[in-house]
KEVO-501997 format. One line per field, with one value per atom (N, C-alpha, C): residue in three letters; x, z, y. Coordinates in pm, whole numbers, plus 32768, in hexadecimal, padded with zeros to 4 digits. Example, Ala and Ser with C-alpha at 12.3 -4.5 7.8 and 13.67 -1.06 7.14 Angstrom:
<koldos>
r c(ALA	ALA	ALA	SER	SER	SER)
x c(8527	84CE	8528	8505	8557	850A)
z c(830C	830C	830C	82C4	82CA	8313)
y c(7DC7	7E3E	7EB6	7F1F	7F96	8003)
</koldos>
This chain:
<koldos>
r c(UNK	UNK	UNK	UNK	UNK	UNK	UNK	UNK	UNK	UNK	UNK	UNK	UNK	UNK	UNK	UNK	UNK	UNK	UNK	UNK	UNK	UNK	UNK	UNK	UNK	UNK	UNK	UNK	UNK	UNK	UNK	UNK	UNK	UNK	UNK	UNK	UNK	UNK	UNK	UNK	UNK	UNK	UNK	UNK	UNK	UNK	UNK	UNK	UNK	UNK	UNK	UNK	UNK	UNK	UNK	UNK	UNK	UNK	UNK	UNK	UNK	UNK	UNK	UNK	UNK	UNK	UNK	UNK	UNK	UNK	UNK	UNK	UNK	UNK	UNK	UNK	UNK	UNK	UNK	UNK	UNK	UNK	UNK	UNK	UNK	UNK	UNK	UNK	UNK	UNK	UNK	UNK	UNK	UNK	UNK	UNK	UNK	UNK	UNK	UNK	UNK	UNK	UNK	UNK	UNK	UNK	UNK	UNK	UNK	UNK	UNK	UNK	UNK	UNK	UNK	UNK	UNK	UNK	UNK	UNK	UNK	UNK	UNK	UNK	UNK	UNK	UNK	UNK	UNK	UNK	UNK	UNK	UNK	UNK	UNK	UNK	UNK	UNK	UNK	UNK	UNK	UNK	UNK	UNK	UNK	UNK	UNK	UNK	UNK	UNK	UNK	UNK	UNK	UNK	UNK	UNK	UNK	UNK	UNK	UNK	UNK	UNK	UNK	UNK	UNK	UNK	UNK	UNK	UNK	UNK	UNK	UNK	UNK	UNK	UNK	UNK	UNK	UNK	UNK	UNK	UNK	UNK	UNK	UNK	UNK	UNK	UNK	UNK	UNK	UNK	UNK	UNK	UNK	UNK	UNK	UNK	UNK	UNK	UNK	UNK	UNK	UNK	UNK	UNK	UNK	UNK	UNK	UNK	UNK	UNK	UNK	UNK	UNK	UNK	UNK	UNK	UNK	UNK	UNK	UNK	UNK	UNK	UNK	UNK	UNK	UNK	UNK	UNK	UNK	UNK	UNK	UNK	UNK	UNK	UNK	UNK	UNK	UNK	UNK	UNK	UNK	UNK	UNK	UNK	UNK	UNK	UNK	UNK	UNK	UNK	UNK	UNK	UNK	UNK	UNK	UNK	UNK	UNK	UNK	UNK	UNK	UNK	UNK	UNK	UNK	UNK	UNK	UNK	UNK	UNK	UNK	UNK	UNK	UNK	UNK	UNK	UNK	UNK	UNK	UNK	UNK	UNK	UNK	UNK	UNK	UNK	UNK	UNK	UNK	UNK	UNK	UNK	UNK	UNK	UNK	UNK	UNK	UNK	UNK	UNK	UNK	UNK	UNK	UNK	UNK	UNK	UNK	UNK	UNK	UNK	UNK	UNK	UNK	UNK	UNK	UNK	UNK	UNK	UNK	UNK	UNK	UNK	UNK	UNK	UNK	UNK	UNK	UNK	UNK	UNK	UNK	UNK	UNK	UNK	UNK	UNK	UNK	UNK	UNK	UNK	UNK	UNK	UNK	UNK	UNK	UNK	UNK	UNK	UNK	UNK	UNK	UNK	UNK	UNK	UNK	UNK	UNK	UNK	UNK	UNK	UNK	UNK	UNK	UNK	UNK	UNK	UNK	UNK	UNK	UNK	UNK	UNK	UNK	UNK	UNK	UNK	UNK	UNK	UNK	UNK	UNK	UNK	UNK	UNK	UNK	UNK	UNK	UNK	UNK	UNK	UNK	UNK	UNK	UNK	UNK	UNK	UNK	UNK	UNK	UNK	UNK	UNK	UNK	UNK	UNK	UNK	UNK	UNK	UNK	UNK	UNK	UNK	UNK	UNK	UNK	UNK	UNK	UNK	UNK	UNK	UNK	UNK	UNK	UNK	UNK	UNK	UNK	UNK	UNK	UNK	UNK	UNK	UNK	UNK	UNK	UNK	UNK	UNK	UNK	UNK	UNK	UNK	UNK	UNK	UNK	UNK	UNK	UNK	UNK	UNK	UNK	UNK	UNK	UNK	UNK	UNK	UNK	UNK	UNK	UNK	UNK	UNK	UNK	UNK	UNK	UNK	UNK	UNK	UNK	UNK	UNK	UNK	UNK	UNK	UNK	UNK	UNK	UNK	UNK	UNK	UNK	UNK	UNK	UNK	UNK	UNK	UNK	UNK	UNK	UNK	UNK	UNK	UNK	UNK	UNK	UNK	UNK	UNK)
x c(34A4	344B	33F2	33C8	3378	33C7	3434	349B	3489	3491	34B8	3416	33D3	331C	3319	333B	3340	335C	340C	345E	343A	33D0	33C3	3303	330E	328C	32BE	3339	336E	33AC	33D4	3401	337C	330C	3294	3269	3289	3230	327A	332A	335D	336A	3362	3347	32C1	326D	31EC	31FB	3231	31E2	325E	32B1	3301	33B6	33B1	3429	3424	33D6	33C3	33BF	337C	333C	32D6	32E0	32C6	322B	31CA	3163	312A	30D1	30A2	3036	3055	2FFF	2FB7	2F1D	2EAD	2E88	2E7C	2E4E	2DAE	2DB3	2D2D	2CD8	2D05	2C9D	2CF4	2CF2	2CF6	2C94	2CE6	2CA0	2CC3	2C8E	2CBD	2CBE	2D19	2CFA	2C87	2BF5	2BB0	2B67	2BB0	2BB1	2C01	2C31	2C94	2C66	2C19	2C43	2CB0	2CCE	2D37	2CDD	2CED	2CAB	2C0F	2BE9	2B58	2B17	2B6B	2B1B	2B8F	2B1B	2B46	2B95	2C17	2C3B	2C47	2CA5	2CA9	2D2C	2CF2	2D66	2DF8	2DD6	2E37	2E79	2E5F	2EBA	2F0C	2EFA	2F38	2FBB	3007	3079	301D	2FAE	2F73	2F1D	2F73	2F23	2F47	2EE9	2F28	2F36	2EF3	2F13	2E9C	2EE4	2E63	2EA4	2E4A	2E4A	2E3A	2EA7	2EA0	2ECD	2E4D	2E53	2E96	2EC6	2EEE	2EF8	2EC5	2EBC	2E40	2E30	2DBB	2D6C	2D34	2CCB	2D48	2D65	2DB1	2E35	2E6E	2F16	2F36	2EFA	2F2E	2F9E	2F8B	2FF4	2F85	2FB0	2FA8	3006	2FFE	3077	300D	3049	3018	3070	3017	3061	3028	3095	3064	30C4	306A	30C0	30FA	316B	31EB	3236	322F	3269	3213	3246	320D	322F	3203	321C	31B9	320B	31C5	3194	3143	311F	30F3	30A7	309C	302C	2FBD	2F29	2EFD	2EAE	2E8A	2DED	2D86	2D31	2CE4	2C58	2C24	2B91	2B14	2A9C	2A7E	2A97	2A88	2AC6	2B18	2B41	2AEC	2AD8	2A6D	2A68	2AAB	2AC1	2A51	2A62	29C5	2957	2952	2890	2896	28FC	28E7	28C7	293F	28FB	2985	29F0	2A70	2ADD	2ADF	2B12	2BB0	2BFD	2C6D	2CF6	2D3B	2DAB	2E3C	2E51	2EBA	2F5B	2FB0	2FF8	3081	30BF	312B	319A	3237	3292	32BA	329E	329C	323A	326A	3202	3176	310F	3095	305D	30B3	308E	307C	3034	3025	30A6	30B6	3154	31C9	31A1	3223	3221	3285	32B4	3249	3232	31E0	3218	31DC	3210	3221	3290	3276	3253	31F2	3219	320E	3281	32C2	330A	3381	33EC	33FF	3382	3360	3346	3311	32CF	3306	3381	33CA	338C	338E	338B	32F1	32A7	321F	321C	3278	3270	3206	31F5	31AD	31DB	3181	31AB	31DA	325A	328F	324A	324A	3228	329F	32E4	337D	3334	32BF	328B	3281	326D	3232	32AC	3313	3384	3365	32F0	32D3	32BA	3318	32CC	3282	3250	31FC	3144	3160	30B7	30B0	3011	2FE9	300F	3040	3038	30F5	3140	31BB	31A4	312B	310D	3115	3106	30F4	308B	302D	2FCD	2F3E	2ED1	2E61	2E30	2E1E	2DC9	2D36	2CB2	2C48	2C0B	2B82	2B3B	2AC0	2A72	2A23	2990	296A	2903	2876	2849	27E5	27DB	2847	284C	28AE	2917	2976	29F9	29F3	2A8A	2AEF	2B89	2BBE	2BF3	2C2A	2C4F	2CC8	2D3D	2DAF	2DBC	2DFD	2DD1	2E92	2EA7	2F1E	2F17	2FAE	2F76	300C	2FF8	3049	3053	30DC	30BA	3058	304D	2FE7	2F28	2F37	2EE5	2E7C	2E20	2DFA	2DCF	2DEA	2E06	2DC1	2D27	2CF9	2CE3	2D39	2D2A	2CCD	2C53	2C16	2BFA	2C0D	2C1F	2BA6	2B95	2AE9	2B0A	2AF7	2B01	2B03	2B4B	2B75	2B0C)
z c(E553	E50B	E56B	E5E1	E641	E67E	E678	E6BF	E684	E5F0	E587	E58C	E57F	E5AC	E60F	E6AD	E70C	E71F	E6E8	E6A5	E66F	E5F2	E57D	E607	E64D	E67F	E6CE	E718	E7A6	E764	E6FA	E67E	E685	E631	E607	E6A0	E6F2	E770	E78D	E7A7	E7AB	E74E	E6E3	E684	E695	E6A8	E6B8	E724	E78F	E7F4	E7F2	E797	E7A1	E7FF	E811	E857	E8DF	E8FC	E991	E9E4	EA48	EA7C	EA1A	EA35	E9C8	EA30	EA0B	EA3D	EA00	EA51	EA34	E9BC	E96A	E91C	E8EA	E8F4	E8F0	E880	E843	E7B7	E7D2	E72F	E735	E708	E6B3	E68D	E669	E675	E676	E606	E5A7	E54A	E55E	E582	E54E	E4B6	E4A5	E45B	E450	E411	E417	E3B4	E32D	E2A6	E243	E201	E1DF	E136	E0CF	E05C	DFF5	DFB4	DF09	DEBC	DE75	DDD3	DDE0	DE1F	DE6F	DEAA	DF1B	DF5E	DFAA	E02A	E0A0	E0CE	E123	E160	E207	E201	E2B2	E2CD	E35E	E35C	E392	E3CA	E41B	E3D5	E356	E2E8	E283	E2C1	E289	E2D7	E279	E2CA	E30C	E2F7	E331	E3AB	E405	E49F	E4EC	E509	E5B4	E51C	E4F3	E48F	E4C8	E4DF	E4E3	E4AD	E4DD	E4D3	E530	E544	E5B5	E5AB	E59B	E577	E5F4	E5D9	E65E	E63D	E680	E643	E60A	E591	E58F	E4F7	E4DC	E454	E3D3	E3C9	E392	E38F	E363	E391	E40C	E46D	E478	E43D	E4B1	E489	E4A3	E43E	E466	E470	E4AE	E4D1	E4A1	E416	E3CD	E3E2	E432	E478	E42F	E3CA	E362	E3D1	E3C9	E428	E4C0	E4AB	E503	E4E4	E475	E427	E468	E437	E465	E3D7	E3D0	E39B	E3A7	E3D5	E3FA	E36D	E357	E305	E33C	E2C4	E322	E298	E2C8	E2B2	E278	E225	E22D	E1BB	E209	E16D	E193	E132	E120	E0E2	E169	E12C	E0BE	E07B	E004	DFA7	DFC9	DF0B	DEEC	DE6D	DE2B	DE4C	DEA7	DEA7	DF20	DFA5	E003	DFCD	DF6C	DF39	DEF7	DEA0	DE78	DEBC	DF5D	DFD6	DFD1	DF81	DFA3	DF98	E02E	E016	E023	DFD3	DFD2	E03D	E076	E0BC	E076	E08A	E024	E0D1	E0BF	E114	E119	E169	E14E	E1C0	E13B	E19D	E224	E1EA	E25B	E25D	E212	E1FE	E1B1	E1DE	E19E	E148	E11F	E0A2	E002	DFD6	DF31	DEF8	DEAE	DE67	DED2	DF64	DFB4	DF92	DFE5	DF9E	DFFE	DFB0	DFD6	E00C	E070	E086	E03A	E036	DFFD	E001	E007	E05F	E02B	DFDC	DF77	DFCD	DFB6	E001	E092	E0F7	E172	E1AA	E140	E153	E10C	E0CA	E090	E073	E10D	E113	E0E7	E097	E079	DFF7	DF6B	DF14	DED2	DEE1	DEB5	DE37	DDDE	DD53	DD43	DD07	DCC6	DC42	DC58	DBE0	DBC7	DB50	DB29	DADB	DAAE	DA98	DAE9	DB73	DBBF	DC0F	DBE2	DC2C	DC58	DC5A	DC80	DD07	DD74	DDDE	DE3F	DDF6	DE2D	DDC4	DDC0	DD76	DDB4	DDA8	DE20	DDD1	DD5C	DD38	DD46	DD5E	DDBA	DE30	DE87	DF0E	DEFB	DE7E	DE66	DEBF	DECB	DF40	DF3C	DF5F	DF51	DFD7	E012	E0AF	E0B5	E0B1	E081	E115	E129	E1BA	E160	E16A	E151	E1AA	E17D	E18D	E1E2	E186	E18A	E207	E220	E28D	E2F3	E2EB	E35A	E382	E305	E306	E2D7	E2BF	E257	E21B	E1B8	E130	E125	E133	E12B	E097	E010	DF7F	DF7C	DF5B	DF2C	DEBE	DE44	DDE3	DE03	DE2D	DE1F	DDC4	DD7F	DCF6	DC8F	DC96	DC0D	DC62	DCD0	DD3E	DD9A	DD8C	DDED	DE6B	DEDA	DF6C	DFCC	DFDF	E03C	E0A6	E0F6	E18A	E1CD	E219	E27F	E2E5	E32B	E3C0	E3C8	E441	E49F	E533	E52E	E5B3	E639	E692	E70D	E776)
y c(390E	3965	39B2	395C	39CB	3A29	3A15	3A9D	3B00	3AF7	3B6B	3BA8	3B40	3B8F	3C06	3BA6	3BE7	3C78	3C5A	3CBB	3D44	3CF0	3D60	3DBA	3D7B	3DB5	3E23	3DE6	3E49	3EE0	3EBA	3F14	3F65	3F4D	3F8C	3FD6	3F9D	3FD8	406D	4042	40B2	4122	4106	4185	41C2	4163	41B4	420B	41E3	423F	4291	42CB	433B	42FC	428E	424C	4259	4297	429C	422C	4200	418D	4158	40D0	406F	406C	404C	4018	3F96	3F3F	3EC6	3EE2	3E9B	3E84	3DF1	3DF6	3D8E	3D7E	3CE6	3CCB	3D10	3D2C	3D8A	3D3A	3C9A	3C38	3BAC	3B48	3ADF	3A87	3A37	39FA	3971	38F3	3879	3819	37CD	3780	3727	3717	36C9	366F	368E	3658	364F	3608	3627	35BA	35D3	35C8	35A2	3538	3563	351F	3551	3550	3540	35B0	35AC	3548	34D9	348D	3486	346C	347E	3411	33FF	33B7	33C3	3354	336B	338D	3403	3475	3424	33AE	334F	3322	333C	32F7	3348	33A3	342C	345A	34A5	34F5	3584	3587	3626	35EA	3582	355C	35D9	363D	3671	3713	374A	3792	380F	389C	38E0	395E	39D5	3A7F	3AAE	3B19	3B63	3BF0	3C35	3CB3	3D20	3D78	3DE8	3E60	3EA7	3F49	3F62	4000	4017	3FA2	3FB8	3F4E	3F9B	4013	4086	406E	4041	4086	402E	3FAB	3F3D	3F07	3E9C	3E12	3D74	3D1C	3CA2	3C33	3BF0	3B85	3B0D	3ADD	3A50	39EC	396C	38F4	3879	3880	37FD	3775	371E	36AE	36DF	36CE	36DF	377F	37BB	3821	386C	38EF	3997	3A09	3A6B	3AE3	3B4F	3B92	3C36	3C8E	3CF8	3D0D	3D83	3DFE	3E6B	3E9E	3E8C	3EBC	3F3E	3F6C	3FEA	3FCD	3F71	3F6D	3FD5	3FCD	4041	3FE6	400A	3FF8	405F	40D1	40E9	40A1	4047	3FF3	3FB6	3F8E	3F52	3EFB	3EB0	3DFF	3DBC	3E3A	3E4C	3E43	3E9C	3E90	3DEA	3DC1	3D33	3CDA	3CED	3C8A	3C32	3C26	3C15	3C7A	3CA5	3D29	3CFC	3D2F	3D14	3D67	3D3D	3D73	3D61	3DCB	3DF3	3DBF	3D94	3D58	3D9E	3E21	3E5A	3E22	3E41	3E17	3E74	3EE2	3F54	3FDC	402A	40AE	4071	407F	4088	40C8	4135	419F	413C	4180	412E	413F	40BA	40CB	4093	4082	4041	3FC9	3F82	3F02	3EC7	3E13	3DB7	3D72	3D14	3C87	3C06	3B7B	3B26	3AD6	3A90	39E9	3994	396A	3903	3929	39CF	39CF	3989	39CC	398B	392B	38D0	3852	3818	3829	37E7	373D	36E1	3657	362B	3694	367C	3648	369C	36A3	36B9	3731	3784	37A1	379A	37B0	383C	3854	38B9	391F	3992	39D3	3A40	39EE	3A52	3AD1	3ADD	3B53	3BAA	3B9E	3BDC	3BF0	3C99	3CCE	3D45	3D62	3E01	3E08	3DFA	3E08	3E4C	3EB1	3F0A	3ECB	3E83	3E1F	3DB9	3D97	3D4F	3C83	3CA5	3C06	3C07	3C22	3C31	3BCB	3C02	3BAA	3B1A	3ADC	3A37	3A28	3A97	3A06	3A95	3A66	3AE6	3AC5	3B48	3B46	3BB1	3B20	3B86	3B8A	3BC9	3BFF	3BCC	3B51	3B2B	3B8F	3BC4	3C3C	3C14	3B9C	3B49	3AED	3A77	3A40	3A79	3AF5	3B18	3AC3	3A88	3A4D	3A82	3A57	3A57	3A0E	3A00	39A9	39C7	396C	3995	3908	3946	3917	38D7	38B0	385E	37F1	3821	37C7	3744	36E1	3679	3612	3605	35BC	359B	3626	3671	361C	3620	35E8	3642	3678	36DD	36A2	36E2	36C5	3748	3741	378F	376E	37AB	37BC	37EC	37ED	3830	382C	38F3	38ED	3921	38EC	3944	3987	39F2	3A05	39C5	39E8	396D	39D7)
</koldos>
């Protein structure tokens, strides 16, 4: 799975810069795992499949990528939020998670599909994949303390993750 990350990055780099020479590119922020919640109380992360779990943003805040490292697993994702959505002034600002183009209406990521070995609860309602409940999973920017909240529902179970800056 880190190949296809790797992969899907060396990909993103060369399209960006026109196919030319590839240049190095530096995470622009780093999140660790440092809480990790189900059914609103906290456990211990050592006892979790999300040991060794972070965010690693690259590119601009805009039209980015992040590489989400649940456990051992990976998946690339490709960014585009917006401090004008309403979800900033609330103070959980929400990130919308694309499989590729960032335009409104492109397709989302899954991670049920991705994370398959999590079991992540399924929503057979939810086939539209250009909507953000497609993603099986919510990724907020906690406003207030500068975290984020990565939301997962496991056997009808809620499962919040949080990273803090490294």
């Amino acid at each position: 799975m880190k190949k296809i990350a790797l992969l899907g990055i060396v990909l993103f780099i060369f399209v960006a810069c026109g196919g030319g020479e590839a240049e190095r590119v530096e995470a622009r922020a780093v999140y660790e795992l440092v809480l990790v919640h189900v059914a609103a109380e906290p456990v211990n992360i050592a006892d979790t499949v999300y040991m060794g779990s972070q965010l690693t943003f690259v590119g601009e805040e805009a039209g980015g990528a992040i590489i989400i490292r649940l456990g051992e697993n990976e998946l690339q994702a490709f960014i585009n939020p917006s401090r004008e959505h309403p979800s900033f002034a609330v103070g959980y600002w929400h990130h919308h998670l694309y499989a590729g183009a960032t335009t409104p209406g492109s397709p989302r990521i899954n991670f049920a599909a991705t994370f398959g070995h999590l079991g992540i609860d399924d929503d057979p309602e939810a086939t539209d994949n250009s909507q953000s409940t497609y993603q099986r999973g919510n990724l907020h920017y906690i406003t207030e303390t500068g975290e984020f909240r990565l939301r997962l529902m496991i056997d009808a179970v809620t499962h919040d993750l949080f990273f803090s800056r490294r």
